[in-house]
Every structure is written in structure tokens, then in C-alpha cells.
C-alpha positions as CSV (number, residue, x, y, z in Angstrom):
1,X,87.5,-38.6,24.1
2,X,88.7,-35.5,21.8
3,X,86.7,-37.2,19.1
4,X,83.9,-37.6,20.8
5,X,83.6,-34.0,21.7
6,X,84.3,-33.1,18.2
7,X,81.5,-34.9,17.3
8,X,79.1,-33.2,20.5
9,X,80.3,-29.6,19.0
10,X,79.5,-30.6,15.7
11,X,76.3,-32.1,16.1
12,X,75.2,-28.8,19.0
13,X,76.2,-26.6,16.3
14,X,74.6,-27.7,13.3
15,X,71.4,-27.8,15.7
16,X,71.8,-23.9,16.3
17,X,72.2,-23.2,13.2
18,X,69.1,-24.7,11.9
19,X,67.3,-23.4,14.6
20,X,68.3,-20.3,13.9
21,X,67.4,-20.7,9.7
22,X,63.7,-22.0,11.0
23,X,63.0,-18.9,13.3
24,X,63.7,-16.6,10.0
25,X,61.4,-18.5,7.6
26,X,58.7,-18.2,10.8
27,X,59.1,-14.5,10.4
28,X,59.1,-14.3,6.8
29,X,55.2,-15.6,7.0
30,X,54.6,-14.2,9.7
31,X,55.5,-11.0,7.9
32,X,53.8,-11.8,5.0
33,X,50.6,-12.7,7.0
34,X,51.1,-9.5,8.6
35,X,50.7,-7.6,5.3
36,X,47.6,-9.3,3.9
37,X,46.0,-8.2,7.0
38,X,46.8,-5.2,7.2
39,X,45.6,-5.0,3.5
40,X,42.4,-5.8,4.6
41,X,42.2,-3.8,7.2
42,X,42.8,-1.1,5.1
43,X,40.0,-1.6,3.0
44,X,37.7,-2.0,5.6
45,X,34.3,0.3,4.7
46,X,35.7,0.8,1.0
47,X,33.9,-0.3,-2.2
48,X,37.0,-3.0,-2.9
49,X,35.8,-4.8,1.1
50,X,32.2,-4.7,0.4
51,X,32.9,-6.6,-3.0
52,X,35.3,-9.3,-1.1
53,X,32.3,-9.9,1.7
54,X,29.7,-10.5,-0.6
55,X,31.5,-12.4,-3.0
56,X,31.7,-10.5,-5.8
57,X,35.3,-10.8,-6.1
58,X,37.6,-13.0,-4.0
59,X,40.6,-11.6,-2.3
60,X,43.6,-10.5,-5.0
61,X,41.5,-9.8,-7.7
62,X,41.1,-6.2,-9.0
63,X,37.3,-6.8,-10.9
64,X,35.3,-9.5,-11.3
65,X,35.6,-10.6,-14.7
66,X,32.1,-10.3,-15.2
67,X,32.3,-7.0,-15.6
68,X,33.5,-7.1,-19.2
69,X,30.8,-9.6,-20.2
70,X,28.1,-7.1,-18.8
71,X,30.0,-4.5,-20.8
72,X,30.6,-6.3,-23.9
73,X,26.4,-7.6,-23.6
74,X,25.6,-3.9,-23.9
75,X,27.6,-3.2,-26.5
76,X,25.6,-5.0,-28.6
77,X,22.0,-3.7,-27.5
78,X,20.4,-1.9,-30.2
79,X,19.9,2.0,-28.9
80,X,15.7,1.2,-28.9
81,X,16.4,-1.4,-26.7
82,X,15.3,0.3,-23.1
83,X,14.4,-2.5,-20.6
84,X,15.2,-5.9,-19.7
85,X,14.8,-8.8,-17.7
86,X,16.4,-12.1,-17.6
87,X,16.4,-15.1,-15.2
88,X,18.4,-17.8,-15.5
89,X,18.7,-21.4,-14.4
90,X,19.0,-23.0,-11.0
91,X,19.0,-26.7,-9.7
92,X,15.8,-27.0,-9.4
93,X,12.3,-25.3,-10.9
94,X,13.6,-22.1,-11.8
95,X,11.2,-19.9,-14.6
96,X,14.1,-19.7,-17.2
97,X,13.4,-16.1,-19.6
98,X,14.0,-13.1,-20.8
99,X,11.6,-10.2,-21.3
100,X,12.4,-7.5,-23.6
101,X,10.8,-3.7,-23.6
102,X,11.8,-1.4,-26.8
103,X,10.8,2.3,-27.0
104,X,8.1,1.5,-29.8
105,X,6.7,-0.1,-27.1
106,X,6.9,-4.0,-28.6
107,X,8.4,-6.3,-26.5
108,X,9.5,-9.6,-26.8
109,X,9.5,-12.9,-24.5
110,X,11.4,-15.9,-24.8
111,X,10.4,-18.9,-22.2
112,X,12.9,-21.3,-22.2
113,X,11.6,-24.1,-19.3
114,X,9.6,-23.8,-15.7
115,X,7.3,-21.0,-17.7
116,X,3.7,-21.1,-18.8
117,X,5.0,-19.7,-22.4
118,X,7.7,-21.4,-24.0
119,X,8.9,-20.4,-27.3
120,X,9.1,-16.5,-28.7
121,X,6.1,-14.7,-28.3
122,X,5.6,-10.9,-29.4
123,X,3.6,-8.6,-28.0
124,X,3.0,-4.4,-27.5
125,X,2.7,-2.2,-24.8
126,X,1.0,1.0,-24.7
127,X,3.3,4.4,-24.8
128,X,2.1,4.8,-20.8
129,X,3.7,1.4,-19.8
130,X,7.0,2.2,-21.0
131,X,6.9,5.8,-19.4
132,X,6.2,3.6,-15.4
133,X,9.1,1.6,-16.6
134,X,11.3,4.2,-17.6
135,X,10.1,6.3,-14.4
136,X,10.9,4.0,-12.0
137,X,14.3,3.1,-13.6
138,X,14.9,7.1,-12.4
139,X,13.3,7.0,-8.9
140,X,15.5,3.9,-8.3
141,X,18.4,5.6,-9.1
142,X,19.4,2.2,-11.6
143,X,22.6,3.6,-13.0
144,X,23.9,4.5,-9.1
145,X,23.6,1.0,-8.0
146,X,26.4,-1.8,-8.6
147,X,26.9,-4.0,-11.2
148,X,27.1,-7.0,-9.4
149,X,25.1,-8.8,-6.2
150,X,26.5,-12.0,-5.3
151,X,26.5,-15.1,-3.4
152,X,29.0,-17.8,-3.2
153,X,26.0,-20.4,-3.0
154,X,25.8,-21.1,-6.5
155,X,22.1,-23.0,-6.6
156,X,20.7,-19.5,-6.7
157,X,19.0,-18.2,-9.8
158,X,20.1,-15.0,-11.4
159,X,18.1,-12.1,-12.3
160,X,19.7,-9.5,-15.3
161,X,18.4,-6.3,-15.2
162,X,19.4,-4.1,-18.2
163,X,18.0,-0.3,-18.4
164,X,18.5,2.3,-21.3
165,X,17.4,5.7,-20.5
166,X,18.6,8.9,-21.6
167,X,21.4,7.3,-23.7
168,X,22.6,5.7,-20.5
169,X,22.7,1.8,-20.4
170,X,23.8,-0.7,-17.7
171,X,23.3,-4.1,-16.6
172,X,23.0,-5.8,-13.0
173,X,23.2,-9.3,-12.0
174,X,21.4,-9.7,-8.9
175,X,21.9,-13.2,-7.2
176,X,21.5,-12.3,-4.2
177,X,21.6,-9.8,-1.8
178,X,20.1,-6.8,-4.1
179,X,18.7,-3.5,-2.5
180,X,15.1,-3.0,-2.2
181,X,15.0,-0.8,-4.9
182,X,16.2,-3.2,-7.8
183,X,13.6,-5.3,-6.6
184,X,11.0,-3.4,-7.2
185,X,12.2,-2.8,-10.9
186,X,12.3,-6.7,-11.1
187,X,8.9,-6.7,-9.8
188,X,7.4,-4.1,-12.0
189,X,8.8,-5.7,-15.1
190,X,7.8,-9.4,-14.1
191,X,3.9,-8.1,-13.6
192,X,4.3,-6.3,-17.3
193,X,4.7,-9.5,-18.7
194,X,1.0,-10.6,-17.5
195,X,-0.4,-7.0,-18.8
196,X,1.1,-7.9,-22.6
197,X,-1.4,-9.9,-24.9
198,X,1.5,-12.3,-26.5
199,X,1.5,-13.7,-30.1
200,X,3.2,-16.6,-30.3
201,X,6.2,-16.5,-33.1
């Protein structure tokens, strides 16, 4: 009988004590889910949130790391180098190009598929061009706007925007979800590339 007992103590106390060891790991995460919250919370309305609810960069990390490629890109820009644009692949039958404005006024186009020019072409536009382009890089307020707009659907196409004026120079990759503004810039520089009588190189 004394054994037996033994054996009841034994067996309720072990059973307490494991209960006991599970309710602390419960609020160890709990805690720690706790804190990410409140993290969040925290950022609510600051420039850090907005970049985690559109993508741009996913919770824990500090900066997309697309930053340093958009900053390394302009780098090597030469300084006469004062507007372009660039779309890129998708899935399907996306114009693939870039379009490049310099402060001589030549440009340059490179088609590379889903356009009617393939290949390099060359081509000049007159002093009053540039000046709309260069104006509505200002009215736009370019260099105010963010660096990155983003979706987590990756079949979109992306559209680079890169402006030079003043000795100021940025880049945007706009995905989706770019302001009105920048698409009107996008606009105006896609319709310049019908105004431009191209030479093929």
C-alpha cells in the first residue's frame, strides 16, 4: 500500500511540475508576441509601417536592399545624363526598354522584346523638349517622392524613373502603387519617344 502511494505522489508531482514548466514557456511567447505587436503598433502612421504595408520591406528589415542598387546605378550616370525611363519584363507581353534623355538633347532607345524598335536607335530632341521634361520633374516634386513602390505580386512590370536636375539625381522603381504625379512623368517621357525621329545604330 505504502508503495503504491509512493508511486501516486510521484507520478501527481512530476505532473505539477510540468504543468507548471508549460505555463512559463506559454508566457515567454506570449510575451514575445506581445512585443512584436506592440512594435507595430508603434509604427503605425510612420514612414517604416507604410513601407511594411506595401511591401517594400517585410517586417525586421531596416531597408530594402534595393536601395543600394538604385544608389550604386546612379553612381555611375554620367552628369549629362538628365532623364530616364526603363521598363522591365513581366510574364507575359510586356514592352521591354529603356529611354535615355541627355542635356545635349540626344537621346538614346534600346528595345529589347514586345516593342515596335528593337535594337539601339539614336535620336535628338530639340532644347524645348528637355526644358517640359526637366519642368515637370520640378512640378512633380521627383526628388520628394520615395524610392520605392511595391507589390508582393511579382507578375507586374516595373517602371525605373531616373531624373538629374540641378545636380540632384534619384531613381524610383514604381511597380505598383505609384502617385499620380510619377505617372504623369512616366507618361510624358513614354509620348517623347514617339516625338524623336530614331536612327537605327
Amino acid at each position: 500500500m505504502r508503495t503504491s502511494n509512493f508511486i501516486m505522489i510521484t507520478i501527481m508531482t512530476s505532473m505539477f511540475i510540468i504543468g507548471c514548466s508549460s505555463s512559463k514557456d506559454t508566457a515567454k511567447t506570449s510575451g514575445e508576441n506581445n512585443s512584436e505587436i506592440e512594435r507595430i503598433n508603434e509604427t503605425e502612421g510612420t514612414a517604416e509601417a507604410e513601407k511594411i504595408n506595401t511591401g517594400i520591406i517585410s517586417k525586421g528589415e531596416k531597408e530594402d536592399p534595393r536601395e543600394k542598387l538604385l544608389a550604386d546605378a546612379i553612381a555611375n550616370y554620367p552628369d549629362s545624363l538628365v532623364a530616364m525611363l526603363k521598363k522591365t519584363p513581366c510574364y507575359g507581353r510586356c514592352p521591354v526598354f529603356s529611354f535615355k534623355i541627355y542635356s545635349s538633347g540626344s537621346v538614346n532607345y534600346y528595345g529589347k522584346a514586345n516593342t515596335e524598335m528593337e535594337g539601339m536607335y539614336t535620336g535628338k530632341l530639340t532644347g524645348e523638349n528637355v526644358a517640359v521634361v526637366l519642368k515637370k520633374i520640378e512640378e512633380i516634386k521627383f526628388f520628394e517622392l520615395n524610392n520605392i513602390y511595391d507589390t508582393n505580386v511579382t507578375d507586374f512590370p516595373s517602371i525605373n524613373v531616373y531624373a538629374n536636375k540641378g545636380g540632384k539625381k534619384k531613381q524610383i522603381i514604381d511597380r505598383q502603387g505609384g502617385p499620380k504625379a510619377l505617372k504623369e512623368l512616366e507618361a510624358l517621357l513614354d509620348e517623347m519617344v514617339k516625338t524623336v525621329e530614331w536612327t537605327k545604330s
